[in-house]
C-alpha positions as CSV (number, residue, x, y, z in Angstrom):
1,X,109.0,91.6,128.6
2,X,109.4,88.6,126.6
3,X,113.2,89.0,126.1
4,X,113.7,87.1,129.4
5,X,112.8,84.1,128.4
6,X,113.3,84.1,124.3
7,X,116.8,81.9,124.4
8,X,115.5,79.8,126.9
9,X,112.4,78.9,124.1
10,X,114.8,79.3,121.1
11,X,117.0,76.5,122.9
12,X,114.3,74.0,124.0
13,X,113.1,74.1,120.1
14,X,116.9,74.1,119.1
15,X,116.3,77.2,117.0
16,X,119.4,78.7,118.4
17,X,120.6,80.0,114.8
18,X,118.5,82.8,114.9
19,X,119.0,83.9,118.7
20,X,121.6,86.9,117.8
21,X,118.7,88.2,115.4
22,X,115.6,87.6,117.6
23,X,118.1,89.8,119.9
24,X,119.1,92.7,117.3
25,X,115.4,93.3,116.9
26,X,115.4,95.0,119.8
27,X,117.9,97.6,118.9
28,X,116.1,98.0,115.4
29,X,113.1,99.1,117.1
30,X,114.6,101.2,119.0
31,X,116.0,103.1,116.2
32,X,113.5,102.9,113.8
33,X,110.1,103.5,116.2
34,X,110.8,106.9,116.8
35,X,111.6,107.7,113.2
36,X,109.1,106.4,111.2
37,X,106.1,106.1,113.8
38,X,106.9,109.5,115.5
39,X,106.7,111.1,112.7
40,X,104.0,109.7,111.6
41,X,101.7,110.3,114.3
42,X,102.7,113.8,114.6
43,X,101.6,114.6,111.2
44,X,99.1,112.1,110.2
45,X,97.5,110.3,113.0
46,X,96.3,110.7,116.7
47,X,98.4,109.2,119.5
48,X,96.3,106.8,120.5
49,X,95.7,105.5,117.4
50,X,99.2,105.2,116.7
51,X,99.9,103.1,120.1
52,X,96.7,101.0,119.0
53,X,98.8,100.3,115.4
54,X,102.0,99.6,116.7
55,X,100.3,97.1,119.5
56,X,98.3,95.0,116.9
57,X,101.5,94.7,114.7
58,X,103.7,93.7,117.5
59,X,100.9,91.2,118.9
60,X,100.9,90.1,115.1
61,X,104.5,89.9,114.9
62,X,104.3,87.5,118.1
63,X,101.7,85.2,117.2
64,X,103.6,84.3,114.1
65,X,106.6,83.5,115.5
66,X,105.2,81.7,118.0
67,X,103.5,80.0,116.1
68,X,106.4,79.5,113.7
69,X,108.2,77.6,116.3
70,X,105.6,75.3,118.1
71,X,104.4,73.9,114.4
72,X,107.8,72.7,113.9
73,X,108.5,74.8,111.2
74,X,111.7,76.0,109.8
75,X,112.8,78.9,111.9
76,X,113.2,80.6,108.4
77,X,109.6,80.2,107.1
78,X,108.7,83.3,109.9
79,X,111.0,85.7,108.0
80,X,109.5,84.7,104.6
């Protein structure tokens, strides 16, 4: 959902250097989700409470780079 509107922010904060990344995380996702979190809540954890982990992190992952970008910081101090 927000993949509409990412190079449209990444240009207004002339962050476009990392565009092609902020892109390819899509495709990592989609390779790595089913591995690792499948997996994992097949053998380890309930459904739901997988869904509720992978939401926080990605709501985590979010906040900091949004935040990352309106405090004027270096693009690079979100991957740090």
């Amino acid at each position: 959902m927000w993949i509409v509107p990412l190079s449209r922010l990444l240009n207004a904060h002339q962050v476009i250097g990392i565009q092609p990344y902020a892109f390819a995380t899509t495709g990592l996702a989609a390779f790595v989700s089913p591995l690792i979190f499948g997996a994992m809540a097949d053998r380890h954890a309930s459904p739901f409470a997988g869904i509720a982990m992978v939401e926080r992190g990605s709501a985590g992952g979010m906040a900091l780079a949004s935040w990352s970008i309106e405090g004027d910081g270096l693009p690079s101090s979100f991957w740090r």
